[in-house]
C-alpha positions as CSV (number, residue, x, y, z in Angstrom):
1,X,-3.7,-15.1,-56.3
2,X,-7.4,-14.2,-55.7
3,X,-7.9,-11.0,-57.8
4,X,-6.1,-11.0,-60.9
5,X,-7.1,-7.3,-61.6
6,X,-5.2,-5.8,-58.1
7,X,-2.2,-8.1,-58.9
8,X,-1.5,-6.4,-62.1
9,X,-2.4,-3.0,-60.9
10,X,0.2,-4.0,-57.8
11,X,3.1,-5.5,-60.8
12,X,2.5,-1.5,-62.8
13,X,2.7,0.1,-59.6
14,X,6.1,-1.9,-58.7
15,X,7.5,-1.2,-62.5
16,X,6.4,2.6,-61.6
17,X,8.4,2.6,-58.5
18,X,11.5,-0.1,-59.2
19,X,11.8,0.3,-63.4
20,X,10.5,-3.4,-65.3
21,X,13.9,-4.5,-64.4
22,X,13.6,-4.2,-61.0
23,X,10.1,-4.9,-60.3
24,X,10.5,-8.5,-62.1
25,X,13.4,-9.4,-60.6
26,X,11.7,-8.7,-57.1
27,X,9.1,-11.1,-57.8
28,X,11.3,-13.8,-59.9
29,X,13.6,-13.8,-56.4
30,X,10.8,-15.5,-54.8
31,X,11.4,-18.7,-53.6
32,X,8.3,-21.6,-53.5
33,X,8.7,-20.4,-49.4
34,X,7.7,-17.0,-49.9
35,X,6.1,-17.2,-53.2
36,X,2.4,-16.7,-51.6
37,X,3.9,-14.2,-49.4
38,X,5.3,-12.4,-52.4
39,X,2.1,-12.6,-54.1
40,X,0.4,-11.7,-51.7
41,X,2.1,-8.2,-51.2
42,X,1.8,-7.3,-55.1
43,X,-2.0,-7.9,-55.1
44,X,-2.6,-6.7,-51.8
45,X,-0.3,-3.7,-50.6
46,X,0.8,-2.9,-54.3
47,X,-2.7,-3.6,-56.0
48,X,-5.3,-2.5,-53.5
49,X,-3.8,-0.7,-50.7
50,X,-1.3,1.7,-52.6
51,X,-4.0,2.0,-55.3
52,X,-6.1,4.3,-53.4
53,X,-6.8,7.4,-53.7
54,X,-6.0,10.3,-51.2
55,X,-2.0,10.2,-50.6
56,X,0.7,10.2,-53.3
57,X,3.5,8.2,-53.9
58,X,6.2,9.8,-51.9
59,X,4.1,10.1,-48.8
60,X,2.8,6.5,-49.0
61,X,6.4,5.3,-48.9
62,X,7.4,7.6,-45.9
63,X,4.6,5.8,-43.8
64,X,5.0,2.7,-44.6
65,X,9.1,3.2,-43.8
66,X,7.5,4.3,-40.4
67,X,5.6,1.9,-39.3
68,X,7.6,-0.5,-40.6
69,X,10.0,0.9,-38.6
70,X,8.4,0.9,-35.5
71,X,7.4,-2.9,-36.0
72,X,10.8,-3.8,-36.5
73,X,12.0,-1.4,-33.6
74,X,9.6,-2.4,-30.7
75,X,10.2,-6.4,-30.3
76,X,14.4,-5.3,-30.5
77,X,14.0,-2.3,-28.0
78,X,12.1,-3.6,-25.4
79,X,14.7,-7.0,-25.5
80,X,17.9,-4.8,-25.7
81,X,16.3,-1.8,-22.8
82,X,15.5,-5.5,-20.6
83,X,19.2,-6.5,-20.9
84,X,20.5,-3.4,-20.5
85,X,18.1,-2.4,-18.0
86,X,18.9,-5.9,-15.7
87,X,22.3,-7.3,-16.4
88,X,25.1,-6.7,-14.7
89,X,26.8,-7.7,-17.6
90,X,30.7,-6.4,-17.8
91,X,29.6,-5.6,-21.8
92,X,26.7,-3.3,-20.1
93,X,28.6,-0.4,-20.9
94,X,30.2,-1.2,-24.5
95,X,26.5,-2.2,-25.7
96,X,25.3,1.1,-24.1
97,X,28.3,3.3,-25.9
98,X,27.9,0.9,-29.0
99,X,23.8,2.2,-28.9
100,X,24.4,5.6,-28.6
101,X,26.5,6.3,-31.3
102,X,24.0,7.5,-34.2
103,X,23.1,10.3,-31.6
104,X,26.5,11.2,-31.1
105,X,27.7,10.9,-35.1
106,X,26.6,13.2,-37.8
107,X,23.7,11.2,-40.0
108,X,25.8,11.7,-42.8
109,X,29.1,9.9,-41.0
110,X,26.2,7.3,-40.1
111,X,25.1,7.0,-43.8
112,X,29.0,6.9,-45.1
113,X,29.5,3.9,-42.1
114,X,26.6,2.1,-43.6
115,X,27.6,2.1,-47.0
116,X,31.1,1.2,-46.1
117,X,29.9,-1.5,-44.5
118,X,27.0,-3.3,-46.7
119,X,28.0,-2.4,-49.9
120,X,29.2,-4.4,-53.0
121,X,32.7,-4.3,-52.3
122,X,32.9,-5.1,-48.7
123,X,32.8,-8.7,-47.3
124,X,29.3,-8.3,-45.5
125,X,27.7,-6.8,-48.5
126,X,29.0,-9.2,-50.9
127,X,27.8,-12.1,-48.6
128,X,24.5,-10.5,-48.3
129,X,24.4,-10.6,-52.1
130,X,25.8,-14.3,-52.6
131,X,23.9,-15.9,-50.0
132,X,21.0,-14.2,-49.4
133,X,20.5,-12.3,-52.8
134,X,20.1,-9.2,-50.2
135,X,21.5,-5.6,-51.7
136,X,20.7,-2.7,-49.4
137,X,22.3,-0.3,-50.7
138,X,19.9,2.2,-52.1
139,X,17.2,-0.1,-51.3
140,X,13.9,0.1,-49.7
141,X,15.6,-2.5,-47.3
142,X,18.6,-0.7,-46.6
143,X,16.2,2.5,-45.8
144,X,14.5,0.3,-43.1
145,X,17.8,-0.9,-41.7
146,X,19.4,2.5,-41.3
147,X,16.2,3.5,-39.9
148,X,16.0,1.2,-37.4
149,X,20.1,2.1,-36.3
150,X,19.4,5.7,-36.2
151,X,16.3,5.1,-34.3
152,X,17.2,2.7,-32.2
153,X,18.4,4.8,-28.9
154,X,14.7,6.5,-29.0
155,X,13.3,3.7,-28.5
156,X,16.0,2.0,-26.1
157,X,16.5,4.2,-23.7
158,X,12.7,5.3,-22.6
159,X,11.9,1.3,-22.0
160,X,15.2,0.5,-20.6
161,X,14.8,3.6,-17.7
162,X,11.0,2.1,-17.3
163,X,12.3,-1.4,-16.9
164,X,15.0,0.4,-14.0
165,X,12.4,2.1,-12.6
166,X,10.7,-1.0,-11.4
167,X,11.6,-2.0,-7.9
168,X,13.8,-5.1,-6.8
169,X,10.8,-6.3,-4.9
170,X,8.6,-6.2,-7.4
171,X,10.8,-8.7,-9.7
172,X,11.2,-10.4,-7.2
173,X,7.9,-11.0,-6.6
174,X,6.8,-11.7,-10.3
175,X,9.8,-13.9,-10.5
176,X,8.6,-16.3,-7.4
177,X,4.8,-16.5,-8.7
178,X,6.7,-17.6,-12.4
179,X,6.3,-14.7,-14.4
180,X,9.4,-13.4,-14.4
């Protein structure tokens, strides 16, 4: 910690947002690993960036659950619309269904899938819990992971038509000079 003065301002605004309970327990899970990292965040993002004036709460978290977002969703699109756009893979067409689906169910049906599915009482949720000390249900972290589902076809589809769209020549091409 450089600036003891943003780090406490960053541990209020946590106790604001997560109660004491949760805003210690956030910061006592840190392991020696991601202890600076940790750190870090509360001086920096908590005690600096979220400190200033000009958007409130509410908004602040909607854009940083965006852009999040959008970091997260960028490396795994452009990897999944390659594949999808270049294999001729016989699973082509299951992971194509298989992406679709949050268009094609109702965001609540989505939501109820989700929580089915990571919370407490299932197996992955519990092992989440155990092994990684992970909850996402009704988490900041389980926001950004059914945001990045329900998003994930916008971003797919677009880069994997692009990545079609190139000719066979041309990757052929790039692959002989080594960049492909």
């Amino acid at each position: 910690m450089t600036d003891k003065k943003n780090y406490d301002a960053g541990m209020d605004l946590r106790r604001k947002m997560w109660g004491s309970a949760g805003a210690e327990e956030r910061v006592n899970q840190a392991t020696p690993f991601n202890r600076p990292f940790e750190d870090f965040v509360t001086e920096s993002v908590f005690g600096a960036v979220w400190q200033r004036p000009g958007l409130d709460l509410r908004t602040r978290s909607i854009v940083t659950l965006a852009a999040l977002t959008a970091l997260v969703l960028l490396p795994i699109g452009v990897v999944l619309a390659r594949w999808l756009a270049l294999t001729p893979s016989r699973w082509r067409p299951v992971a194509e269904a298989m992406l679709m689906l949050p268009l094609l169910l109702p965001p609540t049906v989505v939501g109820f899938y989700l929580l089915l599915t990571l919370g407490a009482a299932s197996p992955v949720g519990a092992w989440l819990a155990q092994h990684t000390n992970l909850r996402l249900v009704f988490s900041f972290e389980g926001l950004l992971l059914a945001s990045v589902l329900v998003n994930l076809p916008f971003m797919v589809q677009p880069i994997q038509r692009s990545f079609s769209a190139v000719p066979h020549m041309l990757r052929e091409a790039a692959w002989v000079s080594g960049l492909g």
